[in-house]
C-alpha positions as CSV (number, residue, x, y, z in Angstrom):
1,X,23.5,5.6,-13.1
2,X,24.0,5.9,-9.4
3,X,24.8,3.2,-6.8
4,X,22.3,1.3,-5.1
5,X,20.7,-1.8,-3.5
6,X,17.6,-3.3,-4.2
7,X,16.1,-6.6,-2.0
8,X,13.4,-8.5,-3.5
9,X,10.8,-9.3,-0.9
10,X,9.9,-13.0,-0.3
11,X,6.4,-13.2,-1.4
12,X,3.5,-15.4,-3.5
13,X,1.1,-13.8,-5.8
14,X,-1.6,-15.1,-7.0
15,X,-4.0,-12.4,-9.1
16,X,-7.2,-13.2,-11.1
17,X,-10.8,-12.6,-10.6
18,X,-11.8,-15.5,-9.0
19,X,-8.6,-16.4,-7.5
20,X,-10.1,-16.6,-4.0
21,X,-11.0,-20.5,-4.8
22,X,-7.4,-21.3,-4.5
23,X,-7.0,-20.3,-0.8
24,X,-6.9,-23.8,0.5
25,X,-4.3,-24.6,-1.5
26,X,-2.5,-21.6,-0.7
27,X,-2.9,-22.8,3.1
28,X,-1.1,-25.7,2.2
29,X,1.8,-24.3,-0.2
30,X,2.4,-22.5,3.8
31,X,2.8,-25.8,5.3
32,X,-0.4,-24.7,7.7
33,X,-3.3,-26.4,8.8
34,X,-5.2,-24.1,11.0
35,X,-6.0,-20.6,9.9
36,X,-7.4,-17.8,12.2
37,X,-9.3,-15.8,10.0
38,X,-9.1,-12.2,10.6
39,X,-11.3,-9.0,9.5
40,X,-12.8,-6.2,10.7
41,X,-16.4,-6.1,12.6
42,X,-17.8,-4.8,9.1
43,X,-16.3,-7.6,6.7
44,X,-17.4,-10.5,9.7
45,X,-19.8,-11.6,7.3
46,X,-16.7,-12.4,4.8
47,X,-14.7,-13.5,7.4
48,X,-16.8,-16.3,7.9
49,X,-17.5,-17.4,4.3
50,X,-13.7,-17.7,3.8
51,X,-13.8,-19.9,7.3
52,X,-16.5,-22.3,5.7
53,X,-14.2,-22.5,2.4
54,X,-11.1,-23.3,4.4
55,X,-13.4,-26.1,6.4
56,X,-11.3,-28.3,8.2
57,X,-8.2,-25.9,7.9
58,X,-10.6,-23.1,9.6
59,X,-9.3,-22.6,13.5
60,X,-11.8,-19.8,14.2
61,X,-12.8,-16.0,13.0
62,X,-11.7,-12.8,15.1
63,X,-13.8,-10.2,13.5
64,X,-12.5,-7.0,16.0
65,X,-9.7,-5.5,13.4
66,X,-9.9,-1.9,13.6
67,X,-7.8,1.3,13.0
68,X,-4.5,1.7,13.3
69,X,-4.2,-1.4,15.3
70,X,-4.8,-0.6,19.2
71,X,-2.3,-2.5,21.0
72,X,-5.3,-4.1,23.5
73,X,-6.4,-5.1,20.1
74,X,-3.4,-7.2,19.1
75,X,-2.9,-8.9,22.4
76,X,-6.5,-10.2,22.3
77,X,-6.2,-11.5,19.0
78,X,-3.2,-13.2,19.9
79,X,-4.6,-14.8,23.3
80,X,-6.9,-16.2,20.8
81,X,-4.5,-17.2,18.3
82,X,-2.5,-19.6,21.2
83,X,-5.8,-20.9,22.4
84,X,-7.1,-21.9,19.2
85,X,-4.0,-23.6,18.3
86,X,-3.8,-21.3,15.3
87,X,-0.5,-22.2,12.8
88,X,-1.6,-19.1,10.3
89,X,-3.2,-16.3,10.0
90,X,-5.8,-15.3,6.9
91,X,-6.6,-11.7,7.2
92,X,-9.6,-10.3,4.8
93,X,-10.0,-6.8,4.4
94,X,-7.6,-3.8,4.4
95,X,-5.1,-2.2,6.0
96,X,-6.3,-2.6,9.5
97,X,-7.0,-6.2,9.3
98,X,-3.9,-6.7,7.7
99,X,-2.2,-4.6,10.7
100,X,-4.0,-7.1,13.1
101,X,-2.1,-10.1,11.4
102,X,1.3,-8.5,11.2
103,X,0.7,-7.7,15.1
104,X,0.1,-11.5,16.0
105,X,2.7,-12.2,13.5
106,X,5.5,-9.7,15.7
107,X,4.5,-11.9,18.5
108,X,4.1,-15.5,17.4
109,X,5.6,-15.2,13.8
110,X,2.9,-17.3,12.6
111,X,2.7,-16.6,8.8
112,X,0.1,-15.0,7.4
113,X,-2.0,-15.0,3.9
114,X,-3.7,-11.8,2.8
115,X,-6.4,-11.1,1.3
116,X,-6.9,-7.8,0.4
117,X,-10.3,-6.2,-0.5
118,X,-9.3,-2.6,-0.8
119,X,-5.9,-0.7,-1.9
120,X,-4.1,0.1,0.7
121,X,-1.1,-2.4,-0.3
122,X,-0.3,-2.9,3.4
123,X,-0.3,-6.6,2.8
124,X,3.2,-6.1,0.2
125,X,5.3,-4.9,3.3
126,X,7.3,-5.4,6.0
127,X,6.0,-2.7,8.0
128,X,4.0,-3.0,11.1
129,X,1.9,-0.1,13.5
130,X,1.0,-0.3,16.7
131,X,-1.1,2.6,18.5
132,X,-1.0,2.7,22.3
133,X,-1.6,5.7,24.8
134,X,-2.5,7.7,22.0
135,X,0.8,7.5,20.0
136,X,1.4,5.1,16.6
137,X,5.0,3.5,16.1
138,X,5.9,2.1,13.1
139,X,8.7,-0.5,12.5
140,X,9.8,-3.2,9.9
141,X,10.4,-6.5,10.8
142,X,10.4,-9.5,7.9
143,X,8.4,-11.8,10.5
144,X,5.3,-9.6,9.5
145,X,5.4,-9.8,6.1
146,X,2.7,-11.8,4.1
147,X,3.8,-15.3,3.0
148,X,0.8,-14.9,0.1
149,X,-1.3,-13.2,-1.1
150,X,-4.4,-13.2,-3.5
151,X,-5.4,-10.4,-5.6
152,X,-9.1,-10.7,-6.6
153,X,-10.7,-7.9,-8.2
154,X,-14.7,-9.8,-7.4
155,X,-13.5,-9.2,-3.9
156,X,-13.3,-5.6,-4.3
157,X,-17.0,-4.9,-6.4
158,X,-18.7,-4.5,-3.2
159,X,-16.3,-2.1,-2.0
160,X,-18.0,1.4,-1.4
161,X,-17.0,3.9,-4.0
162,X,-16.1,6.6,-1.8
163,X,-13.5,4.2,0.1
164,X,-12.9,2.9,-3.5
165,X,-11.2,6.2,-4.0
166,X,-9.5,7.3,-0.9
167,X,-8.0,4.2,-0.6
168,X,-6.7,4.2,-4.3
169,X,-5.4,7.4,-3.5
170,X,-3.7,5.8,-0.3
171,X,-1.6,3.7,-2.7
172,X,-0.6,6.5,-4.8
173,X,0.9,7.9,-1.5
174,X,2.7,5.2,-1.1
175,X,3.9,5.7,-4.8
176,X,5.0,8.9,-4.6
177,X,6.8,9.0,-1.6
178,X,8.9,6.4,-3.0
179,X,9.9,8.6,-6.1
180,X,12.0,10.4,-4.1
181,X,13.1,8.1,-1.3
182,X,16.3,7.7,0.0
183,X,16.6,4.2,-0.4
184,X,15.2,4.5,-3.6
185,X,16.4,2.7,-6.8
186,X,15.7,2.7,-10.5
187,X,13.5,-0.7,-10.0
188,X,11.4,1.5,-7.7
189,X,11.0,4.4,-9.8
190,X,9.4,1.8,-12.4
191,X,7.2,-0.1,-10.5
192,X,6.3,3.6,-8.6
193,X,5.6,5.0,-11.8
194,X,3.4,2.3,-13.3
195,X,1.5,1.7,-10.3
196,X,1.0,5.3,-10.0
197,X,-0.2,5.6,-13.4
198,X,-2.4,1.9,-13.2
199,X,-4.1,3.5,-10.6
200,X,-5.0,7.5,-11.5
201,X,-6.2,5.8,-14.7
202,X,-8.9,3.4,-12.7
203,X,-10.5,5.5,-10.5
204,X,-12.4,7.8,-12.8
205,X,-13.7,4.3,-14.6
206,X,-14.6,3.5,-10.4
207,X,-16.1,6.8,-10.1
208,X,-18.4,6.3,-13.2
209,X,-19.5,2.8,-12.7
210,X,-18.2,1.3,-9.6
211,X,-19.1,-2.4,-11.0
212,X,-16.5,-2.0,-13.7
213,X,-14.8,-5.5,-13.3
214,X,-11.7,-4.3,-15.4
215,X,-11.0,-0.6,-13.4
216,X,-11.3,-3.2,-10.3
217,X,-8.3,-5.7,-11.3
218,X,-5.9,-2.1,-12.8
219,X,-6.6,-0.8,-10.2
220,X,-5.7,-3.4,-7.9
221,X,-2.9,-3.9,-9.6
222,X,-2.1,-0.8,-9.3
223,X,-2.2,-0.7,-5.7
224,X,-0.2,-4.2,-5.3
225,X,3.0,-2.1,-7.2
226,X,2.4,0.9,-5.1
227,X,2.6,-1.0,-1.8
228,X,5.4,-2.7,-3.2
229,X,7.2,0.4,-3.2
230,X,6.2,1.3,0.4
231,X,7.7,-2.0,1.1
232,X,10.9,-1.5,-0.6
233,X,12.2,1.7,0.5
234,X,11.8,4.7,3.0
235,X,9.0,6.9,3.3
236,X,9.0,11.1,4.3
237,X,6.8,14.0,5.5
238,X,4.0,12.2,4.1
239,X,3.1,9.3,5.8
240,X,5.3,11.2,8.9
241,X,2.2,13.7,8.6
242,X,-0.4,10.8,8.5
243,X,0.8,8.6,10.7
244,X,0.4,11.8,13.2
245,X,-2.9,12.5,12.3
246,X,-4.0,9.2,12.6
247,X,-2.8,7.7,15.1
248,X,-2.8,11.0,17.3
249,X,-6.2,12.1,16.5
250,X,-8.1,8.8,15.2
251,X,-9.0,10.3,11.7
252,X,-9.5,7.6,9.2
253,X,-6.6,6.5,7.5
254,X,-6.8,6.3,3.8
255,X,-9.1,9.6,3.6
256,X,-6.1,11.4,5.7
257,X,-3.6,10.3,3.2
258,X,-6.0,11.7,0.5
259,X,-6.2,15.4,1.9
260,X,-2.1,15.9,2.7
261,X,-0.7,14.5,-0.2
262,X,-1.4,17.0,-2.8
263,X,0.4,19.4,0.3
264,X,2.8,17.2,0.8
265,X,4.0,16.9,-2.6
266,X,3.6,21.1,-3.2
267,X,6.2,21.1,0.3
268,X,9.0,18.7,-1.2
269,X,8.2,20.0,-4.9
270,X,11.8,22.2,-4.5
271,X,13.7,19.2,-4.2
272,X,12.5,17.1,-6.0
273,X,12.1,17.6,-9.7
274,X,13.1,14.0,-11.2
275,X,10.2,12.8,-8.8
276,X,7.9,15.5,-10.1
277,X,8.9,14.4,-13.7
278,X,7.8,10.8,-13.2
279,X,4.9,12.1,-11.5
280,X,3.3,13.9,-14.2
281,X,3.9,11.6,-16.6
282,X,1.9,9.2,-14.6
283,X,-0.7,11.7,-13.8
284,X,-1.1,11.9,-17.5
285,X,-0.7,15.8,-16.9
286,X,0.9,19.0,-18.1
287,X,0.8,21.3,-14.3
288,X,1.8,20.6,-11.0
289,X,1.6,16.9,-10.2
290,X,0.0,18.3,-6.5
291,X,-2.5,20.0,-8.5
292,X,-3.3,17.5,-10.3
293,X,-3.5,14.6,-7.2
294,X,-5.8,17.7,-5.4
295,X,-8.1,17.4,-8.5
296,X,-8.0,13.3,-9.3
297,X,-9.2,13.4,-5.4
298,X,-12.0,16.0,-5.6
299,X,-13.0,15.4,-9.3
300,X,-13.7,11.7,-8.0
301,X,-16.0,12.7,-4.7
302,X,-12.9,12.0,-2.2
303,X,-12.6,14.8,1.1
304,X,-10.1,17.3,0.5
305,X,-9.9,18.9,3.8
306,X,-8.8,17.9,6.7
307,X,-12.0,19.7,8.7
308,X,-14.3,17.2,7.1
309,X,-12.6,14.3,8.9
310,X,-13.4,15.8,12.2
311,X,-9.8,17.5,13.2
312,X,-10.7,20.6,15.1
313,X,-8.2,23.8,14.0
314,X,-6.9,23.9,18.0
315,X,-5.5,20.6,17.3
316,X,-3.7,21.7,14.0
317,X,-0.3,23.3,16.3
318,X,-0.4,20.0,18.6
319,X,0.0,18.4,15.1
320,X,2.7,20.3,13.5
321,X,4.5,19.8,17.0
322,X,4.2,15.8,16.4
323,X,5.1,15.5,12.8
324,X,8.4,17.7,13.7
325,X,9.4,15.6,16.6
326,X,11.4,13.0,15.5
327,X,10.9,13.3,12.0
328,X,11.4,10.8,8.9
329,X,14.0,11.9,6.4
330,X,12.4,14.0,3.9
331,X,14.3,15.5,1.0
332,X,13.2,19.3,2.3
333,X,14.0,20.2,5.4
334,X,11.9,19.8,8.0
335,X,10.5,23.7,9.3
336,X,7.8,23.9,11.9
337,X,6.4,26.9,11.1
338,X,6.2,25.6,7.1
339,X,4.9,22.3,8.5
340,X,1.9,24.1,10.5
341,X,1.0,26.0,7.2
342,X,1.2,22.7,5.6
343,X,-1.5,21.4,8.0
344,X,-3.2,25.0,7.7
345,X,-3.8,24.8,3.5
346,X,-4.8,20.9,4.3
347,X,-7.4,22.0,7.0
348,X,-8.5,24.9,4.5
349,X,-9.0,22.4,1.5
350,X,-7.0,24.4,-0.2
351,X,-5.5,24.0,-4.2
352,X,-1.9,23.9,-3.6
353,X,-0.6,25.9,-6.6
C-alpha cells in the first residue's frame, strides 16, 4: 500500500429525520448565543421558522444568499453580522447559503452550523468561493469550516426534483474527482466509493416518487460522504471546468457540474483506471463509468448540455482559455485544444463513448 496522510476534519454530526429539533442545543454545544440565520431569498420563509425555533438565541435573518457568493454579497452580510452582535452563524439551504457563512466566517471567524437542505456537501469542507469582477477564487481555510451540522432528510421532501437530481449529481462530482486525487488516500477511496454508490442508487427512487422519505436520508447520506471527500483532498479538471463556467458565465452551479462530468471523466479516463474501477462498481455498471454518469443524469430528467443553461457557443473558446490558465492538477495533461473539445461535446450534449 502506498504512503499517505489522511487529516480528520473537526466536525459534529447529527443525522435523522427530524433532527432539526435539536438545533438549540446544537447552538449551545458551540458556546453561542446569538445566531444570524442565513438562506437564500427563496428558502426566507425557512429562514425564519428556524429563527422562531432558536427564539431568544435568534440575532436576525439575512435571506440575500445567492450564487457563487458575490463578494458585495459577503460584505453586507457581514456588516450585518457586527451590528447584530451576531456570535454564530446558522445557514439553511445549499451551497450558496453555505458559501455566504463561510464568507462571514473568513472575516469574523464566527462559527457556523449548517443546515443543509440539498446535496451539494459544501457544508463538509474547508473550502470557500468568492466571485468578484467576474472571476471566482477558491481557497481553504479551517476558519470556514462548519462546527455542526444536521442532516435531516424532512428538510429535503420539499426540495424540487429536478434540483433533487442535479444536485445529487453535484456530490458525485465531488466523489469522483476524489478517486483519483492527488492527495488522495485509501480512507478516501472508501468513503468516495460508498457515497458515490449511496447516491446513484437514490436518485432513480427520487425520480419516481420524489416523497420517498428513505431515497431522501441515502441520499443525503450519500452526499454528506461525497462532500467529505471534496473536503479531504484535491480536486482537477472538473470542478477547474465548473468553477469557470460558473463563476465566469453565471450558469447555475449544480446543473453545470451535471453536464461536464460525464466529459470530464471520458478526458482523464487514460489515466486513470483504478478510479474507473471504483467507479463502475459504484455505478452498478458494466461500460464506461462516463457513460453511465451521462445516462443516470438524462435517464433521471437532469440537462445534459451545456446550451440549455444559457452558455452561448462564442463563449465556449473564452472558456477553454479560463480553465487552461492556471490550472488544478489533473492526472492528464492539461491541452487547450482537447479542453475546447471538451467544452464542445458538453455544449453538444453529447454521449461520451
Amino acid at each position: 500500500m502506498k504512503e499517505f496522510v489522511y487529516s480528520a476534519l473537526p466536525m459534529r454530526v447529527v443525522f435523522g429525520a427530524g433532527a432539526l429539533k435539536h438545533l438549540v442545543r446544537e447552538i449551545d454545544l458551540l458556546g453561542a448565543s446569538k445566531a444570524l440565520v442565513l438562506s437564500t431569498p427563496e428558502q426566507a420563509a425557512a429562514a425564519e421558522r428556524v429563527a422562531e425555533q432558536l427564539g431568544v438565541h435568534a440575532a436576525g435573518v439575512f435571506a440575500k444568499a445567492v450564487m457563487h457568493v458575490p463578494i458585495e454579497t459577503a460584505r453586507e452580510a457581514q456588516a450585518v453580522a457586527r451590528r447584530l452582535g451576531a456570535d454564530c452563524a446558522v445557514a439553511i439551504g445549499g451551497g450558496s447559503t453555505t458559501g455566504l457563512g463561510k464568507a462571514i466566517a473568513l472575516d469574523s471567524g464566527l462559527p457556523i452550523l449548517a443546515i443543509p437542505t440539498t446535496y451539494a456537501g459544501s457544508e463538509m469542507t474547508p473550502i470557500y468561493g468568492l466571485t468578484e469582477a467576474g472571476e471566482k477564487r477558491t481557497g481553504r481555510d479551517v476558519r470556514v469550516l462548519p462546527r455542526a451540522v444536521i442532516y435531516d432528510p424532512e428538510l429535503t421532501l420539499s426540495l424540487p426534483l429536478g434540483l433533487s437530481i442535479t444536485s445529487g449529481m453535484n456530490a458525485i462530482a465531488h466523489a469522483a474527482e476524489g478517486l483519483y486525487a492527488r492527495d488522495g488516500n485509501p480512507i478516501m477511496d472508501v468513503m468516495a466509493e460508498e457515497g458515490i454508490r449511496a447516491m446513484a442508487a437514490a436518485l432513480p427512487k427520487l425520480h419516481a416518487n420524489p416523497a420517498d422519505l428513505d431515497a431522501r436520508g441515502n441520499a443525503l447520506y450519500g452526499a454528506w460522504l461525497c462532500g467529505a471527500v471534496l473536503g479531504s483532498v484535491g480536486m482537477a479538471l472538473h470542478h477547474k471546468l465548473c468553477h469557470t463556467l460558473g463563476g465566469s458565465f453565471n450558469l447555475p452551479h449544480a446543473e453545470v457540474h451535471t453536464v461536464v462530468l460525464p466529459h470530464a471523466i471520458a478526458y482523464n479516463a487514460p489515466a486513470i483506471p483504478a478510479a474507473l474501477a471504483r467507479l463502475s462498481r459504484a455505478l452498478g455498471t458494466t461500460e464506461s463509468p462516463a457513460a453511465a454518469l451521462y445516462d443516470l443524469a438524462r435517464s433521471n430528467g437532469a440537462p445534459y448540455e451545456l446550451r440549455a443553461l444559457g452558455l452561448a457557443e462564442r463563449d465556449l473558446d473564452r472558456a477553454a482559455e479560463l480553465a487552461v490558465a492556471n490550472p488544478y492538477w489533473n492526472p492528464r495533461a492539461i491541452e487547450r485544444n482537447a479542453i475546447r473539445a471538451l467544452l464542445q461535446d458538453a455544449w453538444e450534449g453529447k454521449r461520451p463513448s
